[in-house]
Residue frames relative to the residue before (quaternion, step in Angstrom):
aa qw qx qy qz dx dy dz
X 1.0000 0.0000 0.0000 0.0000 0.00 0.00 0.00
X 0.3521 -0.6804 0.6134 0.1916 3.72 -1.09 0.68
X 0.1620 -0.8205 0.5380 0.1054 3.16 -0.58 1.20
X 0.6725 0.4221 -0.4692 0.3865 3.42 0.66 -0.02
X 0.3751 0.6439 -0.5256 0.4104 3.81 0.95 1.01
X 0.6856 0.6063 -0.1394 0.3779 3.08 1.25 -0.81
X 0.1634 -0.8213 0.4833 0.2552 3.30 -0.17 1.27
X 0.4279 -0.6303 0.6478 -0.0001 3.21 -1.87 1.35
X 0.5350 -0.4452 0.5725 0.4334 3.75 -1.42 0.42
X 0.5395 -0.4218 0.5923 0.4245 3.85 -1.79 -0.23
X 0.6893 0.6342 -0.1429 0.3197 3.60 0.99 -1.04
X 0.7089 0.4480 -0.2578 0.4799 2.86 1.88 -0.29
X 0.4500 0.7656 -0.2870 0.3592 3.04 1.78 -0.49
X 0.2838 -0.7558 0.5292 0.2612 4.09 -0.99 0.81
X 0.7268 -0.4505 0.4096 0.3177 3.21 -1.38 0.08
X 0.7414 0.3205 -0.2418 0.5377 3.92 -0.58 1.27
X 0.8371 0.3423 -0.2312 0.3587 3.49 1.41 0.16
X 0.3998 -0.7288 0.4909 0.2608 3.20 -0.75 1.27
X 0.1322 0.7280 -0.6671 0.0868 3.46 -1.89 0.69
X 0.5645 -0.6901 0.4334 0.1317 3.50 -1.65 0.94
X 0.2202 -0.7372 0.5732 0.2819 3.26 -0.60 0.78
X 0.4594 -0.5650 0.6749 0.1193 3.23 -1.87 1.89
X 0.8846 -0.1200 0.2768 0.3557 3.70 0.34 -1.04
X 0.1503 -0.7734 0.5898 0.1771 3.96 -0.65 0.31
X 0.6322 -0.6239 0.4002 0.2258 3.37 -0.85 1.19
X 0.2281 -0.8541 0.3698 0.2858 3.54 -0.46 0.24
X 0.1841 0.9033 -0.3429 0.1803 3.03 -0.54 1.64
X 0.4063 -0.5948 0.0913 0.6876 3.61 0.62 -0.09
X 0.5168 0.5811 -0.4729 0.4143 4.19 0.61 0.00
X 0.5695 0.5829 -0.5194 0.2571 3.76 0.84 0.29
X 0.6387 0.4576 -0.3875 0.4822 3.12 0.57 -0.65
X 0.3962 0.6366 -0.4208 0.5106 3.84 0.96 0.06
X 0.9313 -0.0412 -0.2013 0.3008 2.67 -0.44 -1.31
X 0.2494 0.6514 -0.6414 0.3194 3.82 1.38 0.45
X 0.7426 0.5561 -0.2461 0.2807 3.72 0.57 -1.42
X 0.6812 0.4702 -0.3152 0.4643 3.39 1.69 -0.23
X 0.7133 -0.4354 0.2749 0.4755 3.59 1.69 0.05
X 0.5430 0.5503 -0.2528 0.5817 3.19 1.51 -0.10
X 0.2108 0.6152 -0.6253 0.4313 3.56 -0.01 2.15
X 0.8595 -0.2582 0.3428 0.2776 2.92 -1.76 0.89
X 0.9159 0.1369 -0.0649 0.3718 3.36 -1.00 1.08
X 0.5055 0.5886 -0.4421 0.4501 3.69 1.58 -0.94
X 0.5599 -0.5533 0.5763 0.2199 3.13 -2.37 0.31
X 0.1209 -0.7501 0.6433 0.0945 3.37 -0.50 0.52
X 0.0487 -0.7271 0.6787 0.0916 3.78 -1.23 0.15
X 0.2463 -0.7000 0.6578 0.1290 3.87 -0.42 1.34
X 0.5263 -0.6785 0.5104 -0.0464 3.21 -1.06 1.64
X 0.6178 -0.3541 0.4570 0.5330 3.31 -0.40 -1.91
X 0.3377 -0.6757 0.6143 0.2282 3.38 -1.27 0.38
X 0.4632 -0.4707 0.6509 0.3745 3.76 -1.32 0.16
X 0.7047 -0.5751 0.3279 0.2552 2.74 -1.95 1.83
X 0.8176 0.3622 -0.2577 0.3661 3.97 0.81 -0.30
X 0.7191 -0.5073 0.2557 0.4002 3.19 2.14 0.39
X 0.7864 0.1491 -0.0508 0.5974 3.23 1.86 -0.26
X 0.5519 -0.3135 -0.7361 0.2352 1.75 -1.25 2.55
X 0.2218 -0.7635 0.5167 0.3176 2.59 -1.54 -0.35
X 0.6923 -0.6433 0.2791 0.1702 3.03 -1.53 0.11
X 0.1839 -0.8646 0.4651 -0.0477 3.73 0.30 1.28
X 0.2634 -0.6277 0.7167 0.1514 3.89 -1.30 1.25
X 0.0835 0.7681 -0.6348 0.0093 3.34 -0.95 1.11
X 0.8469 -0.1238 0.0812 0.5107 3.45 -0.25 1.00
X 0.7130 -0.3109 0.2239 0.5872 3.50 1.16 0.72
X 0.7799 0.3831 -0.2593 0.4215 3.66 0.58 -0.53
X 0.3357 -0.7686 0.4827 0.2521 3.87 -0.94 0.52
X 0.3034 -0.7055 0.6403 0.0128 3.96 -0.62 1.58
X 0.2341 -0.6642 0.7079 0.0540 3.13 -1.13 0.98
X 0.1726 0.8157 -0.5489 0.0596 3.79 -0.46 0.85
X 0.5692 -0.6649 0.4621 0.1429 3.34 -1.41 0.87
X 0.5520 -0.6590 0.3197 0.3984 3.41 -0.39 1.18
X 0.7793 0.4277 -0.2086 0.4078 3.42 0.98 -0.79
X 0.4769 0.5304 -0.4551 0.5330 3.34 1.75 0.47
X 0.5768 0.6503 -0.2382 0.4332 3.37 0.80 -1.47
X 0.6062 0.5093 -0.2962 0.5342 4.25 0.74 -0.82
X 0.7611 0.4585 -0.3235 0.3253 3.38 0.83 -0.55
X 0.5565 0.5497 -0.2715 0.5608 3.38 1.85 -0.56
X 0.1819 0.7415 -0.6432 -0.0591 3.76 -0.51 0.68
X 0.5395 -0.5648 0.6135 -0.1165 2.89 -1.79 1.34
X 0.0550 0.6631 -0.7465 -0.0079 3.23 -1.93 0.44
X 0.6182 -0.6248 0.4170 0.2313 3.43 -1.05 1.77
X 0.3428 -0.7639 0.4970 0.2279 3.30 -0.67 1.42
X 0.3505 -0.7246 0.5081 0.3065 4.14 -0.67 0.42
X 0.3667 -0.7339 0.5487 0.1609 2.88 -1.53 0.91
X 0.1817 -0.8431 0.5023 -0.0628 2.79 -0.92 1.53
């Protein structure tokens, strides 16, 4: 099986990989985070996490997002391939 087909929370994602948002749960933080750049299809690059795992840290279109593990779960993703 190919896991990087497989869409994954943002929250699960490690530090140094890039991946597409599939979708953003519906909840009341979507329209957040749609408004922070986080829409369908964008690239996302997972920075670094905070020394206990929460938040982390997210390349969005050039800019760095600080997100909350429990924001981040709501954004699921699939591991972009290297090509």
């Amino acid at each position: 099986m190919d896991y990087s087909s497989v869409d994954q929370p943002l929250s699960s994602i490690k530090p140094g990989n890039a991946v597409y948002v599939k979708d953003i749960v519906q909840s009341d933080l979507k329209t957040k985070l749609m408004e922070m750049g986080i829409v369908k299809g964008q690239t996302l690059i997972v920075m670094f996490r905070a020394p206990f795992g929460d938040p982390i840290a997210v390349d969005v279109n050039g800019y760095l997002l600080s997100l909350r593990l429990e924001e981040a779960a709501l954004v699921k993703v699939e591991i972009a391939s290297v090509q």
